[in-house]
C-alpha positions as CSV (number, residue, x, y, z in Angstrom):
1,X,-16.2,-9.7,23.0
2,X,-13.2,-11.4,24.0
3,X,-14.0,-14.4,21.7
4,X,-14.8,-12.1,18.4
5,X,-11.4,-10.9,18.8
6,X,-10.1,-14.0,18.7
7,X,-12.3,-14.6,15.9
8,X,-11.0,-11.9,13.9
9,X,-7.6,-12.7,14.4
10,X,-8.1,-16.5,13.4
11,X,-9.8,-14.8,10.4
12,X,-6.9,-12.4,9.6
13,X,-4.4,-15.0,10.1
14,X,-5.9,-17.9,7.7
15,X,-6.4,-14.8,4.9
16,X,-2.7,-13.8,5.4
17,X,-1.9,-17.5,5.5
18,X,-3.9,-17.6,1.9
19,X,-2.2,-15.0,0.9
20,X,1.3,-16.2,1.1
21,X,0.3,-19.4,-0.5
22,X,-1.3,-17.6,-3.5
23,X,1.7,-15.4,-4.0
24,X,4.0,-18.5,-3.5
C-alpha cells in the first residue's frame, strides 16, 4: 500500500511537472 502511494504521488508530480511545462 505504502508503495502505490508513492506511486501515485510520482504520478501526480510528473503530471503537475507536465503541466507547468505546457503552460510555460
Amino acid at each position: 500500500m505504502r508503495v502505490k502511494e508513492e506511486e501515485k504521488m510520482k504520478m501526480k508530480m510528473l503530471l503537475e511537472d507536465h503541466s507547468l511545462v505546457v503552460w510555460a
